[in-house]
ROKOLTI-856423 format. One line per 10 residues: number of its first residue (from 1); their letters; for each residue x negated, y negated, z of N, C-alpha, C. Coordinates in nm, 4 decimals. Layout:
NUM> A> X Y Z X Y Z X Y Z ~ ...
END
This chain:
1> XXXXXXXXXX> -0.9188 4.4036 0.2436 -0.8847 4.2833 0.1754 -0.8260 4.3197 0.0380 ~ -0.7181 4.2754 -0.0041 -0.6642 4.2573 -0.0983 -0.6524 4.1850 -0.2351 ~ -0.7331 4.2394 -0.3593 -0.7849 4.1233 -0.4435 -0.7007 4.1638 -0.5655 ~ -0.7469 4.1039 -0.6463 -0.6929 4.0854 -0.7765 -0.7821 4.1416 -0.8878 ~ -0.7433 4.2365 -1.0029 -0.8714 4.3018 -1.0956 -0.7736 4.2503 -1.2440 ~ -0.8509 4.1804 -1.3030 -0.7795 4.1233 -1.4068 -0.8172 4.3157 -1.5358 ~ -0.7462 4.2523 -1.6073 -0.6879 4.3611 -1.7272 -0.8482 4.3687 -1.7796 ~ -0.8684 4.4861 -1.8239 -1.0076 4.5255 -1.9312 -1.1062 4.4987 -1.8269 ~ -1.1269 4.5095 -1.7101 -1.2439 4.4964 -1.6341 -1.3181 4.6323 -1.6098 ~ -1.4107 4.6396 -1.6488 -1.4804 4.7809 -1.6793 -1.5185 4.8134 -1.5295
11> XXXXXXXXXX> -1.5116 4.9606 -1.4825 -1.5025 4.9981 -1.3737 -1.6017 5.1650 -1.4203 ~ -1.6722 5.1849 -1.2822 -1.6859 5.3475 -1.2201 -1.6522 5.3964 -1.1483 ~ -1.6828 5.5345 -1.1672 -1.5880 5.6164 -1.1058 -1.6934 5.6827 -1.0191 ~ -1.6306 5.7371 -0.8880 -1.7237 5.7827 -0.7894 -1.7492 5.9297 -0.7656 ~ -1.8596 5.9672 -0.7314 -1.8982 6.1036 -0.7022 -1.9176 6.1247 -0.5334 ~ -1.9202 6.2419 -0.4838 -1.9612 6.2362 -0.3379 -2.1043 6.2887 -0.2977 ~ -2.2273 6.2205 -0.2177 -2.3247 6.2467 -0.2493 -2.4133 6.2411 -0.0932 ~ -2.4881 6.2422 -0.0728 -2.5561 6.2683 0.0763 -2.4992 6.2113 0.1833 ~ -2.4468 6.2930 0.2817 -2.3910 6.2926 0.4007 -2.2400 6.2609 0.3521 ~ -2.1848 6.3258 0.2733 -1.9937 6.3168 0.1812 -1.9892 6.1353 0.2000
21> XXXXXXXXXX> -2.0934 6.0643 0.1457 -2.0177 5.9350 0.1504 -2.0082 5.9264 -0.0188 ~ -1.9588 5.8380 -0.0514 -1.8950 5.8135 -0.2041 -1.9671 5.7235 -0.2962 ~ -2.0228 5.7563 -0.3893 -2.1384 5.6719 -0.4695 -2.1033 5.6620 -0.6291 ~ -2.0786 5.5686 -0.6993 -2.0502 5.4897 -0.8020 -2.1316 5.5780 -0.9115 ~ -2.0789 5.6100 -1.0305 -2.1446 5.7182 -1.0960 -2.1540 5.6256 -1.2166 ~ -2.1996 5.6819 -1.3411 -2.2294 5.5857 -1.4971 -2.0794 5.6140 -1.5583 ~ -2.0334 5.6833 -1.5289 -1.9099 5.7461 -1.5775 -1.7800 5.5747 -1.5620 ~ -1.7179 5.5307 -1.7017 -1.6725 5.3965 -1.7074 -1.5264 5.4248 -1.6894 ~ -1.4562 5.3855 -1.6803 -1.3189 5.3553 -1.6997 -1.2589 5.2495 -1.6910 ~ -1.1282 5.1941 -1.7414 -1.0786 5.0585 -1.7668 -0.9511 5.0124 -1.7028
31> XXXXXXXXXX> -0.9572 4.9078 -1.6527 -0.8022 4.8205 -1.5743 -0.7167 4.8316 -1.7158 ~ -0.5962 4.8718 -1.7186 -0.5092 4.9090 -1.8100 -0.4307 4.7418 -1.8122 ~ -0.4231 4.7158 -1.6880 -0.3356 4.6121 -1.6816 -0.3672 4.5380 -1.5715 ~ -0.3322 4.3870 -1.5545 -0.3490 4.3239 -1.4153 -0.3094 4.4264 -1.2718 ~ -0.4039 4.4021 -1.2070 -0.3177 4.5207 -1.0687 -0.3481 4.4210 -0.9751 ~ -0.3555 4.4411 -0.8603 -0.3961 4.4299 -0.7160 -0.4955 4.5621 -0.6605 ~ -0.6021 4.5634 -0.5947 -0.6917 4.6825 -0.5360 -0.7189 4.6155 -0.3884 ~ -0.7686 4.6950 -0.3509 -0.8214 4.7147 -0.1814 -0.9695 4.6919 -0.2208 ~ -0.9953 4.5766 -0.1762 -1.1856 4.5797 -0.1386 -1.2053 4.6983 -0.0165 ~ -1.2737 4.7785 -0.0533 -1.3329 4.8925 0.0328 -1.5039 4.8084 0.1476
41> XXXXXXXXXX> -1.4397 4.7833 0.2934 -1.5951 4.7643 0.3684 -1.6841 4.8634 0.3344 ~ -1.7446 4.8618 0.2485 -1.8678 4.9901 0.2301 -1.9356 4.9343 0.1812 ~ -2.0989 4.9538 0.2801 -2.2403 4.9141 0.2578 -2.2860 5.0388 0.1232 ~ -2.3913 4.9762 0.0464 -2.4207 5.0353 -0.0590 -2.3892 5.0217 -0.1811 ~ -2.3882 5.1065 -0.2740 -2.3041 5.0990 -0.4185 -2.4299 5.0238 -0.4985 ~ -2.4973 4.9435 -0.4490 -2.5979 4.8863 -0.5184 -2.5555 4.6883 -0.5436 ~ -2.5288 4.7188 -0.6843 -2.4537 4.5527 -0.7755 -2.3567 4.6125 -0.7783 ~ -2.2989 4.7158 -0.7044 -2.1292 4.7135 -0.7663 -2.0367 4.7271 -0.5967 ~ -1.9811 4.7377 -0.5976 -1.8494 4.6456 -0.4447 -1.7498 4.8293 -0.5412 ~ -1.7104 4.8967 -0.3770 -1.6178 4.9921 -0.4080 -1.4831 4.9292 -0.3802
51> XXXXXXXXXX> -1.3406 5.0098 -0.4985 -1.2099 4.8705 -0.4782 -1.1035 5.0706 -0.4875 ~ -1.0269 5.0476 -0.4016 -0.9034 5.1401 -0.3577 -0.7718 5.1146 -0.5091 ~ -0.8086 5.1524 -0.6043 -0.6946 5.0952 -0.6714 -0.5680 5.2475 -0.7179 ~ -0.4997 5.2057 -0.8260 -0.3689 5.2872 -0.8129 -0.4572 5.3785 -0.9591 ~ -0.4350 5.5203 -0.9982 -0.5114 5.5839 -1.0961 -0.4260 5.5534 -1.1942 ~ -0.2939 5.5127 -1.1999 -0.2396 5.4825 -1.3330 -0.2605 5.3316 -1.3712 ~ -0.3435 5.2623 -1.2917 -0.3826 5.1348 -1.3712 -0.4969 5.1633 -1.4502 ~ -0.5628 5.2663 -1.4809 -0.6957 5.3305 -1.5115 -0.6847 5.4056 -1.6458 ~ -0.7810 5.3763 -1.7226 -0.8067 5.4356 -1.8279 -0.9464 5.4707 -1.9039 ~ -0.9923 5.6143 -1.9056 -1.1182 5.6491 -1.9403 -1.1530 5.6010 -2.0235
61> XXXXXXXXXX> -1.3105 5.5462 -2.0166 -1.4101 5.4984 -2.1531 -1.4822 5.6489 -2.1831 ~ -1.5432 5.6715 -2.0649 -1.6207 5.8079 -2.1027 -1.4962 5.9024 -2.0589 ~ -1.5202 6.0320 -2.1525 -1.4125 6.1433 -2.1072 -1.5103 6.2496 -2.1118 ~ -1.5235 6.2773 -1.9306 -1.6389 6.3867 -1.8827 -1.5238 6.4544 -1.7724 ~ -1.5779 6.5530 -1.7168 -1.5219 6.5989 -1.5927 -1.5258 6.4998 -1.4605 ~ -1.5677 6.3921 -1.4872 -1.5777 6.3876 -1.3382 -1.4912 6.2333 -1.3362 ~ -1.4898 6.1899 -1.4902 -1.3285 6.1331 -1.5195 -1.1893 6.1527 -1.4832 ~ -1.2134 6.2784 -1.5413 -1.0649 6.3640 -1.5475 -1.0505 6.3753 -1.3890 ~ -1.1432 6.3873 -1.3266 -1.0781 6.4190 -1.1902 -1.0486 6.3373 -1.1000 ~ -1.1709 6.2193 -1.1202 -1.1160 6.1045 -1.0711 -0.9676 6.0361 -1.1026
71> XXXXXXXXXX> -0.9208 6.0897 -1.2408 -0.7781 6.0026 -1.2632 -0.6493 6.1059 -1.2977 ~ -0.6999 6.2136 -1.2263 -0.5572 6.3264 -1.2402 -0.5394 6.3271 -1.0688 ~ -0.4080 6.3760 -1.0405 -0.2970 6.3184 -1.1480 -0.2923 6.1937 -1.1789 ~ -0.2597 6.1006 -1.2360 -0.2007 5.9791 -1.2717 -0.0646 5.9261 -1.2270 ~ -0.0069 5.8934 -1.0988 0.1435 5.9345 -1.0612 0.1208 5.7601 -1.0016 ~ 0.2276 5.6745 -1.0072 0.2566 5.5582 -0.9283 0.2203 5.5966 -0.7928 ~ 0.1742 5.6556 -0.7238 0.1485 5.6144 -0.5723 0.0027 5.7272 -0.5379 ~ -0.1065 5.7368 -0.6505 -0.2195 5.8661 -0.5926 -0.3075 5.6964 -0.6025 ~ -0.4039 5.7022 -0.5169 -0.5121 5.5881 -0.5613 -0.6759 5.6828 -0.5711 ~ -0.7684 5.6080 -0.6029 -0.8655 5.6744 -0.6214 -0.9594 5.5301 -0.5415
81> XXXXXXXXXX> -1.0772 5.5562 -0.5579 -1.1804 5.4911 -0.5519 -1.2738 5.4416 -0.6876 ~ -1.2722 5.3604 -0.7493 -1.3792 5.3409 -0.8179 -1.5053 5.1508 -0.7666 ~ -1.5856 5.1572 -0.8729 -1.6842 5.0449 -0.8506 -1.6909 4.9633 -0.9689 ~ -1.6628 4.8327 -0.8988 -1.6743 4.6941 -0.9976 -1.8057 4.6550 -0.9674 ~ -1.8848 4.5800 -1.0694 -1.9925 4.4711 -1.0296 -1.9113 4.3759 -0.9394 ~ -2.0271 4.3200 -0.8561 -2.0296 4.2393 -0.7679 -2.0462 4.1243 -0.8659 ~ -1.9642 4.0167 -0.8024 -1.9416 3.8774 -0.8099 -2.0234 3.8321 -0.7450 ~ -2.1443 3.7469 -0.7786 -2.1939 3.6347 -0.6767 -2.1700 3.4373 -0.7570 ~ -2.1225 3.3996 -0.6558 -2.1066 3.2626 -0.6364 -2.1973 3.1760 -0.5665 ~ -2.2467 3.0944 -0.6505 -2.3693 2.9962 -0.6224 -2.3033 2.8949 -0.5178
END
């Protein structure tokens, strides 16, 4: 599914962790600009929903290694994985 991540929406970045599935780390980074992302079907993550987006809409809050790797290269067409909080609607 195809959603919408408005500008300054604080995001994590993912690590790979028991049985190579992909888990949402403390490590922050930021929507640079309005984009479009991929809702990822993946059970888990906790309060946060994993989203397929482009690494040059992305910009580090924390600058650790596991930043840098999540958003190198930075090229119009590499995507990464990171984790938004979940939205719930009453």
């Amino acid at each position: 599914m195809i959603i919408k991540i408005k500008k300054n929406t604080i995001c994590y970045t993912s690590e790979i962790g028991h049985n190579n599935f992909w888990y949402p780390t403390t490590d922050k980074v930021l929507i640079k600009e309005n984009c479009t992302a991929e809702h990822m079907s993946w059970i888990s993550g906790g309060s946060k929903i994993a989203i397929k987006v482009l690494k040059s809409c992305l910009m580090p809050i924390d600058i650790t290694e596991n930043t840098r790797n999540n958003l190198s290269p930075s090229t119009k067409n590499h995507y990464t994985i990171v984790w938004v909080e979940r939205c719930f609607k009453n």
